[in-house]
N, C-alpha and C positions, 0 to 999 in steps of 0.2 A: 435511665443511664445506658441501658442497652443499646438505645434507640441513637444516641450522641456518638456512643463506638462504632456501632457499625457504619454512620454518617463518616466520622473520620478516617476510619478503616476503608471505605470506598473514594475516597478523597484521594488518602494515601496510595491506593494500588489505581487510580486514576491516572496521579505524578508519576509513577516507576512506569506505566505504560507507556507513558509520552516519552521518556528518555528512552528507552527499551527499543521507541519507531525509529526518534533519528538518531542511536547509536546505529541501528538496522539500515536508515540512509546513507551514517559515514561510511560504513562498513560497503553498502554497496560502490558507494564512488569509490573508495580506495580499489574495489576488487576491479571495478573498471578500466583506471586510472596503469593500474599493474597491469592489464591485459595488453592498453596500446602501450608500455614501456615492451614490454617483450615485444610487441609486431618492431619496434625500432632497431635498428643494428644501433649494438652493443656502442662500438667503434664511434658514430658520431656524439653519442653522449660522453666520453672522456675526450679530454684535449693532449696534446702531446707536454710533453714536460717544458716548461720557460727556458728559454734562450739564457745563459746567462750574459751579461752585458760588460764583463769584465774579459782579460784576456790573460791569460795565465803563462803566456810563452814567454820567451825573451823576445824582441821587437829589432829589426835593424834599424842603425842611426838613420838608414835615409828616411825610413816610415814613419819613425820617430818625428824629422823633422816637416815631412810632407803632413801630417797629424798639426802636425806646431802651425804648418802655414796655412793649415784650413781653419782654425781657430779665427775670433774674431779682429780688425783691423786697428783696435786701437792699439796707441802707443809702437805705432808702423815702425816707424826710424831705430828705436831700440832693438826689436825685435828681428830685422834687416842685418844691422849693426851685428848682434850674435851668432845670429846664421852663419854668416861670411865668416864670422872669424876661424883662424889656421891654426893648426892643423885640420882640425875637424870643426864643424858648426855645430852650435850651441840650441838645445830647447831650453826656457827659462827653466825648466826646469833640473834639468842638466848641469844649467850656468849655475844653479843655486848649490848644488852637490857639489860642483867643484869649489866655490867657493866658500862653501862649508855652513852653512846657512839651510832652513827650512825654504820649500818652493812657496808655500804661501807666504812667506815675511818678504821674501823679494817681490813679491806681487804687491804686497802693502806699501814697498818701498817705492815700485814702479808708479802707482797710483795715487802716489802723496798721503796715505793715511801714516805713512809710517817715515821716520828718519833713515838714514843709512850710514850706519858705521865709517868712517874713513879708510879703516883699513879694508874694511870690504869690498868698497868701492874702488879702492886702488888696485884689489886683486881683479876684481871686474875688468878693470882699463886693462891690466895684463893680458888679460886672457882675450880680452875680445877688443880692445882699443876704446871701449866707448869713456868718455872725458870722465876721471873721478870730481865733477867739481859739483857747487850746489846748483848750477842752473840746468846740469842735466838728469838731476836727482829730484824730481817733485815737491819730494817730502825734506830737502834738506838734509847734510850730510851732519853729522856731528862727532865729535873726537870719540874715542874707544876711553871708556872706564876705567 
């Protein structure tokens, strides 16, 4: 039986040597690894803080609308349409505030996913002249509830 222990007994401090060498490997590469982080300035390993991509100011109407007109060109005619209108020109999103409505539900409505109240539409014409009727409404105007 002696003879079976010490057999395993050398087995077992065989495995702890082998782990023992490449924890001594890891340990070497890390010391390494930390040596060329130091030769590096500090400065190119952090990055500066992200831009944020929002604007927190208040904006003038013409930026506002100069913003509108770099937007993409569909639904030209309406959008023309609102600009111009007097006193001041309209960003749809703008035209949605005054008329009391969310900007994306007038987008829905521009786009035909959505109907367009009468009355809304008529405030529309007000404001900016453009026709409250169904053929210049995609979606279709329909009476108020």
């Amino acid at each position: 039986m002696a003879e079976r222990d010490r057999i395993r007994w050398q087995a077992e401090s065989d495995k702890w040597r082998a782990h023992a060498k490449i924890a001594e490997r890891q340990r070497d590469q890390w010391t390494r690894e930390a040596d060329e982080m130091d030769a590096v300035d500090t400065q190119q390993l952090l990055h500066a803080d992200s831009v944020k991509s929002r604007v927190n100011v208040k904006m003038h109407d013409q930026h506002k609308l100069a913003i509108s007109e770099g937007q993409a060109k569909r639904d030209k005619k309406f959008k023309d349409k609102i600009r111009a209108a007097k006193p001041k020109g309209y960003t749809q999103a703008g035209l949605a505030e005054a008329v009391g409505m969310q900007a994306s539900l007038l987008s829905m409505c521009r786009s035909g996913e959505r109907a367009m109240f009468l009355s809304r539409a008529r405030r529309v014409e007000e404001l900016t002249g453009w026709p409250a009727d169904k053929a210049h409404w995609p979606g279709g105007i329909i009476e108020d509830a």
